[in-house]
C-alpha positions, 0 to 999 in steps of 0.5 A: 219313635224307637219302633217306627217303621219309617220316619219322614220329617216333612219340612217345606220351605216357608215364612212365618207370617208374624215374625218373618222368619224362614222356616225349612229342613235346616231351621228343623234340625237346630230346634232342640225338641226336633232333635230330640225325635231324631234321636229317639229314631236313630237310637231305636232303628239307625238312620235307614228308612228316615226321610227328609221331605223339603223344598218349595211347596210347588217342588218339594223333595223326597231324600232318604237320610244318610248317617252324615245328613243326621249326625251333626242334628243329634246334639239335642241340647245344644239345639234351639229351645223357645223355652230353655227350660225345657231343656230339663224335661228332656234328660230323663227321656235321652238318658232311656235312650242311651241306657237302651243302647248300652243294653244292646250293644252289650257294653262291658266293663273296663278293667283299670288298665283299659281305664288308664289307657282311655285317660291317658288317651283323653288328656292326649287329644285334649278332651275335656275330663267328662270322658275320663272316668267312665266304667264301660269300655267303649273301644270295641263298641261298634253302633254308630250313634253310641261311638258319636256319644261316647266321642262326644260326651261333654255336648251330648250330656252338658253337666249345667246349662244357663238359663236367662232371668227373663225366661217366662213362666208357664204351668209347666216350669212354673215350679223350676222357674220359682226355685231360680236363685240368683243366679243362672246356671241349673243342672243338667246332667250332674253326675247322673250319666257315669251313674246310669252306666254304671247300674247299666253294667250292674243289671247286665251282670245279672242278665242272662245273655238270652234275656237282652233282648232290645223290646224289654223296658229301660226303667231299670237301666235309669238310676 
């Protein structure tokens, strides 16, 4: 998807025969692994050539996708999931999509003075502590998706999410659903963010400027 020329979502309007639910563009853009896809195109190639076909069947509608149009569906975890576990699978995979954006917005580290001011800036606008100690500096960054990120860290990358006891198991979670205690909080995220940016920088620092180039793996940039 990162390299796709176009990207057209077909989503016309209808109901599902056994629970009765409407199934159309706006139920596509609150599934989680939906969103996850839109993701990987914006972060490869912006929101240009993305299309939206939807509507009745006998008059579907073509339109191109704007930035406002996609931005809200962008927030992957907090999207619908059958399986809420699946929702661990997924964080490898968005963290190769934010190392590579780092990567090629050139990202730079923040000095302590930078870092105090972001800080200070944080506790003013009432923002939740997750933003206040990260090592890059992001006032200069200018990619549309990696500033709505940045803002917005707490919801792209929650720490834990809370998983229902009743969740059913299948091959694929059998492993995480057997290791659930009681209780149901599981870890997302953790910590892994501020330390993915942080080997971002370090292999940054290593990197001749001729060599960032976009086509070249992110394996190195996931801790």
């Amino acid at each position: 998807l990162r390299t796709a020329h176009k990207f057209i979502v077909i989503a016309p309007s209808a109901t599902q025969s056994d629970s009765n639910v409407t199934c159309d563009l706006e139920s596509y853009k609150q599934r989680g692994w939906c969103r996850a896809e839109l993701l990987a195109k914006v972060c490869g190639s912006g929101s240009r050539e993305l299309y939206f076909v939807h509507g009745k069947v006998e008059e579907l509608a073509v339109q191109l996708a704007s930035w406002h149009s996609v931005n809200d569906s962008l927030f992957v975890f907090e999207g619908d999931f059958t399986n809420p576990l699946d929702k661990e699978q997924l964080v490898a995979p968005v963290l190769g999509l934010y190392s590579s954006l780092l990567k090629r917005s050139n990202v730079r580290p923040a000095t302590q003075m930078q870092q105090r001011s972001t800080r200070v800036r944080s506790l003013s606008n009432s923002r939740r502590a997750f933003t206040e100690f990260s090592s890059i500096y992001f006032d200069t960054v200018t990619d549309h998706v990696l500033k709505l990120i940045h803002n917005n860290r707490a919801r792209f990358f929650p720490k834990t999410h809370v998983v229902d006891a009743s969740v059913e198991v299948t091959p694929a979670n059998a492993t995480a659903r057997a290791k659930m205690s009681a209780t149901t909080e599981r870890e997302l995220f953790g910590s892994l963010v501020l330390r993915m940016e942080q080997r971002v920088l370090d292999v940054l620092a290593q990197t001749p400027p001729s060599s960032r180039t976009d086509s070249s793996s992110t394996r190195n940039f996931i801790c």
